[in-house]
C-alpha positions in Angstrom: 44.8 -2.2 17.6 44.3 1.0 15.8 45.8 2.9 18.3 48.5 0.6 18.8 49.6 1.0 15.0 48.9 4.8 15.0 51.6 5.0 17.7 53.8 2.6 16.8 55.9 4.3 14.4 57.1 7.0 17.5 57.2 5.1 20.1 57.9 1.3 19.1 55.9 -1.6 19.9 56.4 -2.5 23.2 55.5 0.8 25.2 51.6 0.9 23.3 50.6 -2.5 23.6 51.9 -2.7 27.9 49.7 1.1 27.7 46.8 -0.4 26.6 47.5 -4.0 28.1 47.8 -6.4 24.4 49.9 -8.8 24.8 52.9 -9.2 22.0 50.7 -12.5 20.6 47.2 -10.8 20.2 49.0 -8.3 18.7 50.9 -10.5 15.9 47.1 -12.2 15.4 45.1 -9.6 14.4 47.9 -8.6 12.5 47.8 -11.6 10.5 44.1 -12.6 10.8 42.7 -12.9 7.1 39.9 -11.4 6.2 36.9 -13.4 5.6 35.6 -13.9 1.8 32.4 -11.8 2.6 34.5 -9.0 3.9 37.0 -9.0 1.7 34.3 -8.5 -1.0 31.5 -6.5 0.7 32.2 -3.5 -1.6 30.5 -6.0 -4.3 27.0 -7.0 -2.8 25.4 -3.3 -3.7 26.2 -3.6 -7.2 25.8 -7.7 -7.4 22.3 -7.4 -5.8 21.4 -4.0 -8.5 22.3 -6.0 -11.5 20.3 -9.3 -10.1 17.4 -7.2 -9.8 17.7 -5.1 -13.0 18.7 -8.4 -14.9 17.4 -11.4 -13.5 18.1 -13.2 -16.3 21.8 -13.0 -16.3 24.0 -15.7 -14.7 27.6 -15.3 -13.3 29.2 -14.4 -16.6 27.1 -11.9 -17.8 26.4 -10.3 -14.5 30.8 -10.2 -14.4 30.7 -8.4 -17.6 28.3 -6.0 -16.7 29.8 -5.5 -13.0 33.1 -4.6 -15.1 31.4 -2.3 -17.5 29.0 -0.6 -15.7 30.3 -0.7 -12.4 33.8 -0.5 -13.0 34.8 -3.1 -10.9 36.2 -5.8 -13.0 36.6 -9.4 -10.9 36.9 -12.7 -11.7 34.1 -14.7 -13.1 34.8 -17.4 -10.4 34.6 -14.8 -7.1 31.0 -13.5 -8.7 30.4 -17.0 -8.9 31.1 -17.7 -5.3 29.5 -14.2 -3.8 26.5 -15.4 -6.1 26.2 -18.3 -4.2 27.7 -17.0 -0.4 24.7 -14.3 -1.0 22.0 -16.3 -2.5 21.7 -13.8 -5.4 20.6 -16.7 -7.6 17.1 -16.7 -5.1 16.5 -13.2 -5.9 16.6 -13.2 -9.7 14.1 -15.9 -8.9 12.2 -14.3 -7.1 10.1 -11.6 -9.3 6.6 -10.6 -7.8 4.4 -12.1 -10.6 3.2 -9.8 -13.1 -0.4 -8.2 -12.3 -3.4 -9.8 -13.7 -5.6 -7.4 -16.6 -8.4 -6.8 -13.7 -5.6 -6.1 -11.2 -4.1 -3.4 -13.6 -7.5 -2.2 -14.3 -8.0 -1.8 -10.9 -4.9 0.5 -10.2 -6.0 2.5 -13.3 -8.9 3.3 -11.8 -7.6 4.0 -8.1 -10.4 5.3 -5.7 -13.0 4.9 -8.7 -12.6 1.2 -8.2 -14.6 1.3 -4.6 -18.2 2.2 -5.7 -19.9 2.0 -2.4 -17.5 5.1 -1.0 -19.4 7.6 -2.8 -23.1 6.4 -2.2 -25.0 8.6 -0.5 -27.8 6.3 0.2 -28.0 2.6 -0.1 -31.5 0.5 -0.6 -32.5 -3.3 0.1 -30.5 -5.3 -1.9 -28.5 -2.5 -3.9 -25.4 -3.5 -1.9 -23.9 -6.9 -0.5 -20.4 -7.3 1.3 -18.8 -10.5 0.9 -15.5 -11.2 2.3 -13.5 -15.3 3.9 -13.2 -15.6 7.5 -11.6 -18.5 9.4 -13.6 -20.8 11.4 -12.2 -23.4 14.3 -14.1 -26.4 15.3 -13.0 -29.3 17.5 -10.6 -31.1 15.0 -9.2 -28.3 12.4 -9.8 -25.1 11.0 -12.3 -24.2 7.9 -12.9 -21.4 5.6 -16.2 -19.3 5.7 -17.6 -17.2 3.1 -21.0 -14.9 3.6 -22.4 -13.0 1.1 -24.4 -9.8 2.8 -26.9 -7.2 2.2 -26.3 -3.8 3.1 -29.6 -2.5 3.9 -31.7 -5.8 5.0 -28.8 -7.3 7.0 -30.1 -10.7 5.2 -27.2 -13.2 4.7 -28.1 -13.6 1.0 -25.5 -17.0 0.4 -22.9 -18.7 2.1 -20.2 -21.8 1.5 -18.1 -23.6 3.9 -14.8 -25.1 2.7 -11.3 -26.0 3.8 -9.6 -23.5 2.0 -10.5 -19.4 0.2 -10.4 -20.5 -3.0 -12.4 -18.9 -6.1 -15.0 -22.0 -6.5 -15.6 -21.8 -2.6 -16.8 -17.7 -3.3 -18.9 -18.8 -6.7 -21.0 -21.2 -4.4 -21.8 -18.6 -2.1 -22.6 -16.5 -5.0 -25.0 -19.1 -6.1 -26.8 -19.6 -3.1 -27.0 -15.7 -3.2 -28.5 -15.7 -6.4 -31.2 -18.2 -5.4 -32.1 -16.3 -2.3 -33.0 -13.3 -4.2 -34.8 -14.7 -6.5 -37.0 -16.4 -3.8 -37.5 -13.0 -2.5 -38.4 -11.5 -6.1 -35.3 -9.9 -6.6 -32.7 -10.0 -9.7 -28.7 -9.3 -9.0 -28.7 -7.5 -12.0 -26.9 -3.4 -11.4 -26.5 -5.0 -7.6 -23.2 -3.4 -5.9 -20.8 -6.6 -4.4 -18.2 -5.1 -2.6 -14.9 -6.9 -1.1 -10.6 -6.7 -1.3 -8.4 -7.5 -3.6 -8.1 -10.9 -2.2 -6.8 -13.3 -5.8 -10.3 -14.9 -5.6 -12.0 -11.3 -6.3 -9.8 -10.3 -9.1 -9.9 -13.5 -10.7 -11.1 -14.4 -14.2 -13.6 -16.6 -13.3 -15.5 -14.6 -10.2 -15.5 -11.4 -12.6 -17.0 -13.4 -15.8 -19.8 -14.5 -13.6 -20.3 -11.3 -11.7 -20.1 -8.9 -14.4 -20.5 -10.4 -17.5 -23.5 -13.4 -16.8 -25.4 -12.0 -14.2 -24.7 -7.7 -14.7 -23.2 -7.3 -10.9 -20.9 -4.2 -10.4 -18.2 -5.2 -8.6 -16.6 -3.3 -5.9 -13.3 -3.3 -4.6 -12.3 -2.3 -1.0 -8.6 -0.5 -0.9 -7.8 0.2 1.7 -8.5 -3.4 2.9 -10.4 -4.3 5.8 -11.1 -0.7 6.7 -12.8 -0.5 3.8 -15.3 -3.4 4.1 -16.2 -2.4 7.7 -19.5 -3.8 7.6 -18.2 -7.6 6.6 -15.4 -7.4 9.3 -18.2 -6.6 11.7 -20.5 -8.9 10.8 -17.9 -11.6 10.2 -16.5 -10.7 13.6 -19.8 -10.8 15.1 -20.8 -13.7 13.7 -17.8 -16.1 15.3 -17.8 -14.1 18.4 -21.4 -15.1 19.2 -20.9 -19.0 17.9 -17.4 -19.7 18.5 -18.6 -22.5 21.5 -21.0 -23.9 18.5 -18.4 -24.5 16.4 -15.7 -25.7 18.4 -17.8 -28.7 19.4 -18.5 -29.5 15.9 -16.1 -32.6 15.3 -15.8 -32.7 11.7 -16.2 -30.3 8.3 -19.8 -31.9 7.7 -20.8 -31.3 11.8 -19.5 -27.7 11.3 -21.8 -27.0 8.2 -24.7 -27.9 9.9 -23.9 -25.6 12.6 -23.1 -23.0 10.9 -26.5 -23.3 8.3 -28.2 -23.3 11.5 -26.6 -20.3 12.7 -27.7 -18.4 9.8 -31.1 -19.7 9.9 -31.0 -18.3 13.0 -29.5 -15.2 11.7 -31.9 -14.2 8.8 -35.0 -15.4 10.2 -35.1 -14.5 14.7 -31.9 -12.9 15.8 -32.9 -8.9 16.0 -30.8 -6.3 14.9 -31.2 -2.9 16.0 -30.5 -1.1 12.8 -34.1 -2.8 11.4 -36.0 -1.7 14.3 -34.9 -4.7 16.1 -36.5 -7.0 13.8 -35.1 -10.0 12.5 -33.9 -9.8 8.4 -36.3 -12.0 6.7 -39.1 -10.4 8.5 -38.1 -6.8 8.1 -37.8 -7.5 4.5 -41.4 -9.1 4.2 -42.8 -5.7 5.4 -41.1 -4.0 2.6 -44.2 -4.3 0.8 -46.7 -3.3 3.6 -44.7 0.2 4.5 -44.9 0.4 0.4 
């Protein structure tokens, strides 16, 4: 068509279009064809979609006034209604990523200082724990797991089991944490829990009883998962090695005994290489006998 009209003017109509084999119809079409709202408007969406992000409180008529003024492209009110609309600009402006929570904020203030296991040189029994939610799937559903883990011992301080990562899920782990060192004579107080970003970690409610009840530093990993290597592992490890256990659990309340006995298992038999090939529980009882 474009060569047909570039021509046309020296040698007539005819000779281009048998050339290029148009017919005289397909010719008069195209000629015709209107062009499609969108298109005849596209020049609009850049600006349309600036001001809907810059202003997402401004409706059709203020968003015209301000495509005329500071775009100089004065339109209708009723055509920025209708591209509004056509482009689902109204979805956008509603769209805003919430605004960041005070500990979020804090967090990106304090950029790498916010991970304070990175720059340990050397990590003790129960300086250090690693908590993190992995999925589990049983026979009729999936579930929601939550270990709380010591760095140097390996012992699975706490745990919860629940149908979904929510923040009162992590503060029953963090219980039964707290009541597993104390049966082994230990305080949480100045200990190191480490994990993401995840909402439940940077929430109000985990932070006041971390920090401010029981004097935890809290930890947070980054980069993400490559930051909290030692929970993916263990996490990983952990499903890897049961996964036939738990799919023949039938229900949420077979599934928690399976996994309790798991960890029983865990912390009291199951070796582990890094302890000498001891079992948790009974590597930490000869902490006192090596002194």
């Amino acid at each position: 068509m474009a060569l047909v009209r570039d021509v046309q003017g020296e040698f007539g109509l005819q000779a281009p279009l048998a050339v290029l084999g148009l017919s005289r119809s397909t010719w008069h079409y195209q000629t015709r064809r209107r062009v499609s709202y969108e298109e005849k408007y596209s020049h609009l969406r850049g600006p349309l979609e600036a001001i809907a992000q810059q202003h997402p409180e401004y409706g059709y008529r203020r968003t015209t006034t301000e495509l005329g003024e500071e775009y100089e492209e004065p339109t209708n009110h009723k055509v920025v209604q209708r591209l509004h609309l056509l482009w689902d600009l109204p979805l956008m402006r509603g769209t805003r990523p919430p605004r960041a929570s005070g500990i979020r904020e804090v967090i990106m203030v304090a950029g790498e200082k916010a991970n304070l296991v990175a720059a340990l040189p050397k990590i003790g029994p129960f300086e250090v724990a690693y908590t993190d939610f992995t999925e589990l799937v049983y026979a009729n559903g999936k579930a929601w797991l939550i270990p709380i883990v010591d760095h140097r011992t390996k012992v699975c301080l706490g745990w919860a089991l629940g149908p979904n990562a929510v923040t009162e899920l992590a503060l029953r782990a963090w219980k039964g944490a707290r009541q597993s060192l104390r049966r082994l004579g230990r305080s949480p107080r100045g200990m190191i829990v480490h994990h993401d970003r995840d909402p439940v970690f940077t929430s109000y409610d985990w932070t006041k009883r971390l920090l401010h009840k029981d004097g935890v530093r809290v930890s947070y990993a980054l980069g993400g998962a490559k930051d909290n290597t030692e929970m993916e592992a263990w996490n990983s490890r952990f499903k890897n090695e049961n996964r036939s256990l738990f799919l023949e659990a039938e229900d949420p309340c077979e599934l928690r005994a399976v996994v309790a006995d798991r960890i029983d298992y865990y912390n009291g038999e199951r070796r582990h290489s890094a302890l000498g090939n001891q079992a948790p529980l009974v590597w930490v009882a000869g902490l006192q006998t090596r002194g």
